[in-house]
C-alpha positions in Angstrom: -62.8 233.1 -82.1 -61.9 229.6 -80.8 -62.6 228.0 -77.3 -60.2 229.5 -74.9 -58.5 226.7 -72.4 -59.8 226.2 -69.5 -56.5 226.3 -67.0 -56.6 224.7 -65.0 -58.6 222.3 -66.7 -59.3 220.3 -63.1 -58.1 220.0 -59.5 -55.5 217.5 -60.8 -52.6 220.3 -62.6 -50.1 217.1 -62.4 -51.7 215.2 -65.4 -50.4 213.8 -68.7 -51.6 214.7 -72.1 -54.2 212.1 -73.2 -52.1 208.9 -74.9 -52.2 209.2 -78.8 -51.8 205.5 -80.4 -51.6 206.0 -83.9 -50.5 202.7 -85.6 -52.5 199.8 -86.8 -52.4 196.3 -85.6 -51.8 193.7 -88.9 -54.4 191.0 -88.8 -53.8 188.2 -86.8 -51.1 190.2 -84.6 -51.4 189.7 -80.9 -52.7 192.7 -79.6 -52.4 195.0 -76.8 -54.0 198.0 -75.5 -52.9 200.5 -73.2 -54.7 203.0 -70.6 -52.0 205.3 -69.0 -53.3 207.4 -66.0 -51.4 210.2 -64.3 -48.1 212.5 -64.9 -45.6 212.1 -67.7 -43.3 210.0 -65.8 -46.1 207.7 -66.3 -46.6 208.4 -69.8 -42.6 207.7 -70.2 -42.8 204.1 -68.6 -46.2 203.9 -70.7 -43.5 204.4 -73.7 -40.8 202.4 -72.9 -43.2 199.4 -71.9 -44.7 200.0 -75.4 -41.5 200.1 -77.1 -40.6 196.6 -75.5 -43.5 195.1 -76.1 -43.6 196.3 -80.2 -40.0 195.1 -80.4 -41.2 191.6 -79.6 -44.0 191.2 -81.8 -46.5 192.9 -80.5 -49.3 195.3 -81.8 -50.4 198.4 -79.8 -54.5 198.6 -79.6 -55.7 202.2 -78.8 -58.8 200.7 -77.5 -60.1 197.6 -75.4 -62.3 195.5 -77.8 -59.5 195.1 -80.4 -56.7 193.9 -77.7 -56.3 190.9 -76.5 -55.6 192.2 -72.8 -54.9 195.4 -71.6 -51.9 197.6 -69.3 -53.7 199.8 -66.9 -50.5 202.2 -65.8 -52.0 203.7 -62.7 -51.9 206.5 -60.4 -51.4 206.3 -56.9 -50.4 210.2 -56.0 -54.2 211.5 -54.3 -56.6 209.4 -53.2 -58.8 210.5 -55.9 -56.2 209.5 -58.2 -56.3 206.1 -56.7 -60.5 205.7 -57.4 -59.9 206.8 -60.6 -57.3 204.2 -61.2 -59.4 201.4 -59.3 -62.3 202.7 -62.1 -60.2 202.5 -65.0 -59.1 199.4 -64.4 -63.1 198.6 -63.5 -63.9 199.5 -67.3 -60.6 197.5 -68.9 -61.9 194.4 -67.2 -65.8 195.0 -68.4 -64.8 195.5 -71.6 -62.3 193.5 -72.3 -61.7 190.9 -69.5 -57.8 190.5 -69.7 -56.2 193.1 -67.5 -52.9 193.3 -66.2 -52.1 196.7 -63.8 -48.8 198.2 -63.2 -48.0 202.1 -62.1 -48.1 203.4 -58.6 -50.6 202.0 -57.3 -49.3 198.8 -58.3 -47.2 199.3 -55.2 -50.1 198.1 -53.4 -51.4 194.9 -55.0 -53.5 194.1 -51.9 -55.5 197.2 -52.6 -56.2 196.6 -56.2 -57.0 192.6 -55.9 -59.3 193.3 -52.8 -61.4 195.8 -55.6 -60.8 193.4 -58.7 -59.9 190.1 -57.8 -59.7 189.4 -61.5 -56.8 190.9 -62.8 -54.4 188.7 -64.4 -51.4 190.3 -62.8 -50.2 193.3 -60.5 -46.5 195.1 -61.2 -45.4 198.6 -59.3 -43.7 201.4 -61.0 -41.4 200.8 -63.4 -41.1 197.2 -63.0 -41.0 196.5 -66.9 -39.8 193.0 -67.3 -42.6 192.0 -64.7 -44.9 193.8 -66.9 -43.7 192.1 -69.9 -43.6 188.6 -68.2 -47.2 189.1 -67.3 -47.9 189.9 -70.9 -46.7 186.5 -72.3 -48.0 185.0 -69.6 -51.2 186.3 -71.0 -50.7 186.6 -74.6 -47.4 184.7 -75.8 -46.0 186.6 -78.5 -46.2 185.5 -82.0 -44.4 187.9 -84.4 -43.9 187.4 -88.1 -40.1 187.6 -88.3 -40.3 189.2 -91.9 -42.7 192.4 -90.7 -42.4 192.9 -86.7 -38.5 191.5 -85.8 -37.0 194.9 -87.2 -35.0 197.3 -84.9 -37.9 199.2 -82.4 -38.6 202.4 -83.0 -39.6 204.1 -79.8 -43.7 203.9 -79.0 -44.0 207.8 -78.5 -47.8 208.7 -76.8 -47.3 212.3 -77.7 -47.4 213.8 -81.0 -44.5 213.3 -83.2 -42.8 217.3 -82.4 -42.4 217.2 -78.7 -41.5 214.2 -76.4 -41.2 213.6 -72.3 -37.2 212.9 -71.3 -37.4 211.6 -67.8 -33.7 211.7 -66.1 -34.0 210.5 -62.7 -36.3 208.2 -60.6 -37.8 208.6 -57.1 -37.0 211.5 -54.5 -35.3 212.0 -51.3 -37.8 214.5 -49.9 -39.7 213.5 -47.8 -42.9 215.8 -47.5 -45.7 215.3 -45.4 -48.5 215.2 -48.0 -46.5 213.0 -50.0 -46.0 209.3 -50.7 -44.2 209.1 -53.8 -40.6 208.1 -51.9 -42.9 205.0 -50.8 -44.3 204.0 -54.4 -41.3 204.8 -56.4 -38.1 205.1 -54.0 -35.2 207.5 -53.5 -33.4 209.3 -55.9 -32.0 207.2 -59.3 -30.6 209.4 -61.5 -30.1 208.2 -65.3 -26.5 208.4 -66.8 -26.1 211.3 -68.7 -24.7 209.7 -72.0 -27.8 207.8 -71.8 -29.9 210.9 -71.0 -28.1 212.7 -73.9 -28.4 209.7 -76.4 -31.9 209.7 -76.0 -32.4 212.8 -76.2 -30.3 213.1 -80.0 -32.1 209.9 -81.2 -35.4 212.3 -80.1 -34.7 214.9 -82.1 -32.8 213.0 -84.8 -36.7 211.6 -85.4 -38.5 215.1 -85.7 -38.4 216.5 -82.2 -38.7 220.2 -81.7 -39.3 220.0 -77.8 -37.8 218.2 -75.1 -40.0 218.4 -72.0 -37.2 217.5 -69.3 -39.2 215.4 -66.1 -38.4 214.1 -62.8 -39.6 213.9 -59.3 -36.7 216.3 -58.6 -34.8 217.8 -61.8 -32.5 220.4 -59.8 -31.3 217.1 -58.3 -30.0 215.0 -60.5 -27.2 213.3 -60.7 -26.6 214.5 -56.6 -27.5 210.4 -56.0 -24.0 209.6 -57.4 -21.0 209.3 -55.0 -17.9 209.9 -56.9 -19.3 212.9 -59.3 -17.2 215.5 -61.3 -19.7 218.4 -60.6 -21.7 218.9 -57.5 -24.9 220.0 -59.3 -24.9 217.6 -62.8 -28.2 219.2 -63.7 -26.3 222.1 -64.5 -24.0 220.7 -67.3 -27.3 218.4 -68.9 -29.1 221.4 -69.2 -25.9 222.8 -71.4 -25.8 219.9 -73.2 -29.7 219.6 -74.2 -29.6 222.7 -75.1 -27.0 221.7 -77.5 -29.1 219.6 -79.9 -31.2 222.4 -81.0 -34.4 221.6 -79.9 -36.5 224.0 -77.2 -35.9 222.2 -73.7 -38.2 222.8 -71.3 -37.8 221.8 -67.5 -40.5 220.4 -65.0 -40.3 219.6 -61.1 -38.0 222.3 -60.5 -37.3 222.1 -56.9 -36.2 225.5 -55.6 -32.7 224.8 -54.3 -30.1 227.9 -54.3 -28.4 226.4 -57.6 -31.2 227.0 -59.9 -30.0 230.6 -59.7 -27.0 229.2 -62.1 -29.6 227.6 -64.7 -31.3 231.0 -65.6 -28.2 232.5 -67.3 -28.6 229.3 -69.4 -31.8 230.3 -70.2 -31.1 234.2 -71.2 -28.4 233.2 -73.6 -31.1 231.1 -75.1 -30.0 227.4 -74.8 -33.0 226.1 -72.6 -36.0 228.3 -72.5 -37.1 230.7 -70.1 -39.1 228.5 -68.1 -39.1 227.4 -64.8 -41.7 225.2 -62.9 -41.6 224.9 -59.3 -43.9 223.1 -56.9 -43.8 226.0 -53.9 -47.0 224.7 -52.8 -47.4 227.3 -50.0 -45.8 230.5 -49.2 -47.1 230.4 -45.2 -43.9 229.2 -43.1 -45.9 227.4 -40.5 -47.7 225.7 -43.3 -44.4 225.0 -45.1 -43.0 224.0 -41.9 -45.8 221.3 -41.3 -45.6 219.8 -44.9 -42.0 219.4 -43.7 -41.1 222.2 -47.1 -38.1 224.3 -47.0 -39.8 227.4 -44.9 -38.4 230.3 -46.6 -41.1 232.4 -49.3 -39.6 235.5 -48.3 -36.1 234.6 -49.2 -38.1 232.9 -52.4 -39.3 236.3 -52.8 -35.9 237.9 -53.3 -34.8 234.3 -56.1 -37.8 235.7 -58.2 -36.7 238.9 -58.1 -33.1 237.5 -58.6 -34.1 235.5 -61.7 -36.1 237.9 -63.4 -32.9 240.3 -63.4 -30.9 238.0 -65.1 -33.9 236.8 -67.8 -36.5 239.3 -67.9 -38.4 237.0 -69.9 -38.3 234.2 -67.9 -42.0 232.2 -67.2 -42.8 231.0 -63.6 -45.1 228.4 -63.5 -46.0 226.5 -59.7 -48.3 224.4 -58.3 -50.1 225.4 -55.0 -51.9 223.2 -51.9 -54.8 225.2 -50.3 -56.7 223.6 -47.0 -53.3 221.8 -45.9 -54.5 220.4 -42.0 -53.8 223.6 -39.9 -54.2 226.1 -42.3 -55.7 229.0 -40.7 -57.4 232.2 -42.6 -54.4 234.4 -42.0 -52.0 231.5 -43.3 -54.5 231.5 -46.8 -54.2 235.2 -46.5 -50.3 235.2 -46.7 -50.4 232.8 -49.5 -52.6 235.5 -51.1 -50.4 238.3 -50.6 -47.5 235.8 -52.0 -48.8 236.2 -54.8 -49.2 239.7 -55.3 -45.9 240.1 -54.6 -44.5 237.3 -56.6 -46.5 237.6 -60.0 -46.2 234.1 -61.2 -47.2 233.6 -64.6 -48.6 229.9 -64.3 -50.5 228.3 -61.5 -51.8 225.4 -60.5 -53.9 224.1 -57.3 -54.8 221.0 -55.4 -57.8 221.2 -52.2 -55.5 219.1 -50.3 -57.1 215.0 -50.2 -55.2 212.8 -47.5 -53.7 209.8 -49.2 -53.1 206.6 -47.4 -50.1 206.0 -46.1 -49.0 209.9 -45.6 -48.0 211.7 -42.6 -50.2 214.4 -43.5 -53.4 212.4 -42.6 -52.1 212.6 -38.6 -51.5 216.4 -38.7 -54.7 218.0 -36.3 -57.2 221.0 -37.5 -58.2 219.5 -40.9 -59.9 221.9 -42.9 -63.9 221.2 -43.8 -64.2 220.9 -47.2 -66.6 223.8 -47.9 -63.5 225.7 -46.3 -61.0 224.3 -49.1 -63.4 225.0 -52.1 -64.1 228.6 -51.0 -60.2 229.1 -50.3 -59.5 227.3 -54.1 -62.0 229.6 -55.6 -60.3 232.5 -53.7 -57.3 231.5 -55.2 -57.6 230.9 -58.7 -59.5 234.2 -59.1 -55.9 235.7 -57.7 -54.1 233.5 -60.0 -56.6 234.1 -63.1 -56.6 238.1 -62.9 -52.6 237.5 -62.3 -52.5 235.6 -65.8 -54.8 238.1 -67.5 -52.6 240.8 -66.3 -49.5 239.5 -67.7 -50.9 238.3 -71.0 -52.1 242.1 -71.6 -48.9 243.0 -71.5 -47.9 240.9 -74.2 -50.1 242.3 -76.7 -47.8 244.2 -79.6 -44.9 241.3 -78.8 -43.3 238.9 -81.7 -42.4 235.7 -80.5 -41.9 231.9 -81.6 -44.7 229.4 -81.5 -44.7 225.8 -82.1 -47.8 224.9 -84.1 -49.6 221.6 -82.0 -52.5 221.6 -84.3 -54.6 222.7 -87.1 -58.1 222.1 -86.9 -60.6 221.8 -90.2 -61.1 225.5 -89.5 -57.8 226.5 -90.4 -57.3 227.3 -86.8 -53.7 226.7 -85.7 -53.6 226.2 -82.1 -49.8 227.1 -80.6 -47.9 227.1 -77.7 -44.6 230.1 -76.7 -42.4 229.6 -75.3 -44.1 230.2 -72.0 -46.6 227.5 -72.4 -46.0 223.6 -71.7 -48.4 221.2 -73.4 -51.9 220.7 -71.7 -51.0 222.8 -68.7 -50.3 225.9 -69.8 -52.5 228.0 -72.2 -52.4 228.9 -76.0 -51.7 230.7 -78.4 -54.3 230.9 -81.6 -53.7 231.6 -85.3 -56.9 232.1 -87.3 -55.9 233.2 -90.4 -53.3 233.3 -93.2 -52.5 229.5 -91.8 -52.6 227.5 -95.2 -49.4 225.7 -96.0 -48.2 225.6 -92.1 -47.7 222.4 -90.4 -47.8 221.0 -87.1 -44.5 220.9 -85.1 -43.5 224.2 -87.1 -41.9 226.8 -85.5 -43.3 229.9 -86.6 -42.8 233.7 -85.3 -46.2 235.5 -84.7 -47.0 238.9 -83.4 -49.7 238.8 -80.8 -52.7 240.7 -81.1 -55.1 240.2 -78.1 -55.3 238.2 -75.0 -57.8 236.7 -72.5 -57.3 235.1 -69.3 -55.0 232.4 -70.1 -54.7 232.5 -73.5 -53.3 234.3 -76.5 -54.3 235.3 -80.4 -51.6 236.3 -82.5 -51.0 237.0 -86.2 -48.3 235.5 -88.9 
């Protein structure tokens, strides 16, 4: 039996799958390698800086010793996330020398200079022609107009079946805990022919899974003053779900119109799958991360959702040891739970991050406090999981194969699982002659805490 996953695999439930470079540089091509750090919005300017860079001339280097300098896209959301960065760009520059950094924490150059004062140049998010301005400076391009001057492809970092469609930058919330309105701005919502377009040249190419990301899906398009509908999200999601491909969506923030995307997803046009960052079901906690302070009332949505598609799949993310957070406010998030049965959770030991508002809040909690309530809590959401996954036992459902190891083991995902984050779904026999990004309908046979086995 193979290795079940380990969900959540770390403290950090926000990350990117690991970038996949696949193509080879020619000889002689100026090179250049790539390190991308943090969530797929990341991974999607990662992409698109990629895709710029290739049209020009450029060859992609999965590694530091055959580029001739390096993009370190950095993270900038935890302060964790912020030494990792520093560290990542630490090893680019001792192994390769040649190191330009962009990303979040590029919105705070003094930071990374006063750590590495030999980086070449520092760009913040999504500043790509700085990025690529930095690059010639570094490495002019040098392209062979019969081989690398043809119309760009896009550089995808994900396997070739499912692909990140970002439709909005930036957010207008403004939580306590949060800095990301600093780093990458208020909400800039992406045209929805271009969003669209995209999304048909995506599965045009092979696509079977559009992963729809945001800081704040349910609120696109909202940014734009003279709009037809007063919830665009509404119509894209119609429209995705269109082009034939599963559409999943991330950064669901729980506003009262989500209610009128889950009839979209029991007719079948996106799937039943919702993820939403409640992050704590306590309303004096909620009210001091400056959330909407209302877990009853989301009480009664879950309930409300689940009666119009049984079937639906709730993942969330979760902060435990917020400043202030008392024993009966962890107790309540506990009891949350119970009640609401979520079938996907992840959870941050709250870190203060410089520059939030969170760090001024009194009564922060010791840290051997915030471990023992995170332990708490993942045993809750664990036996949760394992619950639900029973009952799946005897169901058919669709997969979509993401690999098949020398084994013969096909590792899958339902429709209730999102790459990395979720669990999977393992087929272990009878799998000669599938192939990866297939669609295939399975009957499930057993299940474990986050994970399922299932037969062809």
């Amino acid at each position: 039996m193979p290795l079940m996953s380990q969900n959540p695999p770390s403290l950090r439930p926000d990350l990117a799958p690991a970038a996949r470079i696949a193509d080879a540089p020619r000889s002689g091509q100026p090179t250049i390698g790539m390190v991308s750090l943090g969530c797929p919005k990341a991974l999607v300017d990662s992409e698109r800086i990629l895709t710029r860079l290739r049209a020009e001339g450029y060859g992609i280097s999965p590694d530091y010793s055959g580029a001739d300098a390096v993009i370190v896209n950095t993270c900038g959301f935890l302060d964790s996330a912020k030494a990792e960065s520093l560290d990542a760009i630490g090893e680019a520059l001792s192994e390769n020398g040649r190191v330009i950094v962009t990303g979040c924490l590029g919105a705070e150059p003094d930071y990374i200079t006063g750590a590495h004062p030999r980086v070449l140049a520092v760009t913040g998010p999504h500043q790509y022609e700085q990025v690529l301005d930095a690059v010639h400076a570094a490495v002019p391009p040098s392209p062979d107009p019969f081989v690398d001057l043809l119309p760009a492809s896009g550089v995808s970092l994900t396997p070739r079946h499912y692909s990140y469609l970002k439709i909005s930058e930036g957010c207008n919330h403004k939580c306590k805990f949060c800095i990301i309105p600093d780093m990458r701005g208020l909400l800039t919502s992406r045209p929805a022919k271009a969003v669209l377009r995209e999304a048909e040249k995506l599965v045009e190419s092979g696509v079977r899974e559009l992963l729809v990301i945001s800081q704040d899906t349910s609120a696109y398009g909202t940014d734009w003053k003279d709009r037809d509908e007063k919830f665009p999200i509404l119509s894209l999601a119609r429209d995705l779900g269109s082009l034939g491909a599963w559409v999943r969506m991330h950064y669901v923030y729980p506003y009262p119109h989500v209610r009128e995307l889950v009839p979209l997803m029991a007719e079948g046009l996106v799937l039943p799958y919702l993820d939403i960052p409640f992050q704590h079901a306590h309303p004096e906690t909620l009210k001091r991360m400056a959330r909407p302070a209302a877990a009853a009332r989301t009480l009664d949505e879950i309930a409300a959702w689940r009666d119009v598609c049984p079937d639906i799949t709730l993942r969330s993310t979760f902060i435990v040891g917020y400043p202030g957070e008392t024993e009966a406010e962890f107790q309540t998030l506990l009891d949350w739970m119970d009640e609401a049965q979520l079938d996907r959770v992840g959870c941050f030991q709250y870190e203060n991050v410089a520059g939030a508002r969170s760090n001024a809040l009194p009564d922060h909690v010791p840290e051997e406090v915030k471990q023992e309530r995170w332990d708490r809590f993942m045993e809750k959401a664990q036996a949760i999981s394992e619950a639900r996954l029973a009952a799946k036992v005897g169901q058919r459902m669709d997969v979509i194969i993401d690999e098949i190891d020398e084994d013969g083991v096909a590792t899958c995902r339902t429709k209730a699982d999102a790459p990395e984050i979720d669990g999977n779904l393992f087929i272990d026999d009878r799998t000669d002659g599938l192939s990866v990004g297939e669609i295939v309908s399975v009957e499930v046979d057993e299940a474990g805490e986050y994970d399922l086995w299932g037969q062809l």
